[in-house]
Legacy VTK file of the C-alpha trace (Angstrom):
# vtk DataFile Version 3.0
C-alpha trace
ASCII
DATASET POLYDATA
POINTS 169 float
28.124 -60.488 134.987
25.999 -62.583 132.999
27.653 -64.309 130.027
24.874 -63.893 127.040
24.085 -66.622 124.207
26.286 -66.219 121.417
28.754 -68.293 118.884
30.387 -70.932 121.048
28.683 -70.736 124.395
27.594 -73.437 125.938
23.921 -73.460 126.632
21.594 -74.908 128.670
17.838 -74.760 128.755
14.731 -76.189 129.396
11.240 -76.212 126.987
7.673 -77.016 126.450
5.648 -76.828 122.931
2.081 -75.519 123.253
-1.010 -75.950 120.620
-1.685 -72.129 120.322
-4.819 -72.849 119.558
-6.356 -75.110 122.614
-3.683 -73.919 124.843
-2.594 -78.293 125.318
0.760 -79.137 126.368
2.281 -81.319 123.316
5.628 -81.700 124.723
7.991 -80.931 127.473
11.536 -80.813 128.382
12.488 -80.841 131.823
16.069 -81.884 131.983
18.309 -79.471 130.856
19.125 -79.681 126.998
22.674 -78.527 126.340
24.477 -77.798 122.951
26.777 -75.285 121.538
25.303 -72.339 120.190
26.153 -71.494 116.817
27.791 -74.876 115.794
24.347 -77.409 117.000
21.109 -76.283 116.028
19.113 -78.605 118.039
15.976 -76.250 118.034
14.196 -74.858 114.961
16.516 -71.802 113.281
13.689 -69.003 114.204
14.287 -70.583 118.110
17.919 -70.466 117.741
17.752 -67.050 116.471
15.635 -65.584 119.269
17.741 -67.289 121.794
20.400 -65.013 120.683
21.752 -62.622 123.414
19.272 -63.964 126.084
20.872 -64.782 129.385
20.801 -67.268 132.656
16.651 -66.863 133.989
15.449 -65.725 130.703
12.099 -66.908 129.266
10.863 -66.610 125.705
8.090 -67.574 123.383
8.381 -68.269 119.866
4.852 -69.217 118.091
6.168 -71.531 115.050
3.672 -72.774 112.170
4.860 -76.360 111.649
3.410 -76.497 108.846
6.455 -74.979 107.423
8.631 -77.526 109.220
6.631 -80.555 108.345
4.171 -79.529 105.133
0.888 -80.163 105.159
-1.190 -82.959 106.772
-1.555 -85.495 104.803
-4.676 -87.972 105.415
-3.565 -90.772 102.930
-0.911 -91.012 106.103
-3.709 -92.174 108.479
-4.944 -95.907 108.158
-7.448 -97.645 109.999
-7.727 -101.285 110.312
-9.416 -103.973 111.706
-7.981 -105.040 114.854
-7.592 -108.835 114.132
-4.774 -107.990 110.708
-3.224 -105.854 113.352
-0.044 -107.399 115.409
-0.603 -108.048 119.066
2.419 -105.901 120.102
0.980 -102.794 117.885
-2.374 -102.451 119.524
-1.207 -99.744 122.204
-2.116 -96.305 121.827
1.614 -94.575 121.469
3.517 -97.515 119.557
5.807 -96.305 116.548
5.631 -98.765 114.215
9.086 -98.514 111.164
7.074 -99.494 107.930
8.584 -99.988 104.451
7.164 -99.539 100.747
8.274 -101.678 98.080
10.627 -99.437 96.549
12.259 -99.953 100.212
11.335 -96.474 101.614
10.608 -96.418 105.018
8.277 -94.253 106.895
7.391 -94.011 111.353
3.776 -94.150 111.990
2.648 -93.560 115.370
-0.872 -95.665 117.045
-3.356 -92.735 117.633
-6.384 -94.758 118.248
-7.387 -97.951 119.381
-10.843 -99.594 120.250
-12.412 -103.301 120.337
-12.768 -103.209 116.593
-10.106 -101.370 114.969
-6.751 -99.301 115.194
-5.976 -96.320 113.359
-1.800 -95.290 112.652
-0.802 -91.881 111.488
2.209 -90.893 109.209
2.367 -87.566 109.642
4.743 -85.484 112.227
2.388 -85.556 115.691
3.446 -81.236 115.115
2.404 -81.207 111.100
-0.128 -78.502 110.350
-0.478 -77.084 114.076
0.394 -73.926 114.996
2.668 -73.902 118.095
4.615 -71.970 120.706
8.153 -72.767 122.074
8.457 -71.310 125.569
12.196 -71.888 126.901
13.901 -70.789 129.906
18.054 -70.554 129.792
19.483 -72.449 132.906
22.689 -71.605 132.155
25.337 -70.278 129.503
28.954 -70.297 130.064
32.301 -70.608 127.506
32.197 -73.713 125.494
35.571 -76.091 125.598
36.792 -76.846 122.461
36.074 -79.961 122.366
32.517 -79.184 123.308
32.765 -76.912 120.262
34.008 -79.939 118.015
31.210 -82.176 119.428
28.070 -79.748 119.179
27.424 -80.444 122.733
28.378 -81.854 126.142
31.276 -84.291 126.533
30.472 -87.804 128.015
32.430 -89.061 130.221
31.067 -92.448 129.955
30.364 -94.498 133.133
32.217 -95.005 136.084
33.442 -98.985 136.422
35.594 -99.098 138.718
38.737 -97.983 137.269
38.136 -100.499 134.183
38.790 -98.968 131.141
36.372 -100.066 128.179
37.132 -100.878 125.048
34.624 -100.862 122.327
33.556 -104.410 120.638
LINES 1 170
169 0 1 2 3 4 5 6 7 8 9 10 11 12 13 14 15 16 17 18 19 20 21 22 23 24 25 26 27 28 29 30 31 32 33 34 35 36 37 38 39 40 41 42 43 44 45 46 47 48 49 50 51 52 53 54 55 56 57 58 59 60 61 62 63 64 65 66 67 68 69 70 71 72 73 74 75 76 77 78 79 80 81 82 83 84 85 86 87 88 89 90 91 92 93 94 95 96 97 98 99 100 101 102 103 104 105 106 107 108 109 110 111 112 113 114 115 116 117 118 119 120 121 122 123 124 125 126 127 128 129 130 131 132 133 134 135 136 137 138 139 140 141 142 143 144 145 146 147 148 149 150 151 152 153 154 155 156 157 158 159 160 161 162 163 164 165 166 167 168
């Protein structure tokens, strides 16, 4: 019989996040994510909630505005500049760049654009204002351990060195 996803069972899945309107691919999960239901939310709560009672092969879709997640774009976020005030190790489409204000407030802005002359950074979530779906498949759900219960998730082992036992610094 098929265990079903509920309160402490150990789940796990794989996802992708789709731009319902063009139909792109914005993100994907292949290897399997695992938590704890019920004690990790590691997925948005409406997610969670519709994983509820699914079982081992199932596949759902959940569209999600992220707009409620994230608020609303905002375009005082995006800043274009010319290339030469830019940092050589910035100027790659893809770079986060960790940037403070001077009330010490820091804020991730992510490279979306780069060309001879300038390079543009954005502030904003790469999901705020789209309208997405979550498709997710279960791989597997099974009791959780207690101690996966305590730790939201998986238990580590750690590596394997050769018998060595490591002790932290």
């Amino acid at each position: 019989m098929n265990e079903c996803i509920k309160d402490n069972k150990f789940v796990e899945l794989t996802y992708r996040v789709l731009d319902q309107k063009t139909g792109n691919l914005l993100m994907k999960v292949d290897f399997p994510l695992g938590y704890v239901h019920g004690t990790n939310p590691v997925l948005e709560p409406r997610v969670m909630a519709e994983l509820e009672g699914k079982v081992v092969g199932d596949r759902i879709s959940v569209p999600i505005d992220c707009t409620d997640l994230y608020g609303a774009r905002d375009e005082s976020l995006v800043v274009t500049d010319r290339i030469e005030n830019v940092p050589e190790e910035y100027r790659e489409v893809g770079t986060h760049i960790v940037m403070e204000n001077d009330k010490g407030e820091t804020r991730s802005f992510l490279v979306t654009r780069l060309d001879n002359q300038t390079l543009t950074i954005d502030g904003n979530h790469p999901l705020c204002g789209r309208q997405v779906l979550f498709e997710l498949e279960v791989l597997s759900v099974r009791e959780a351990t207690d101690e996966e219960v305590l730790a939201g998730g998986a238990i580590s082992q750690g590596p394997d060195i050769g018998g060595l036992t490591a002790k932290p610094i």
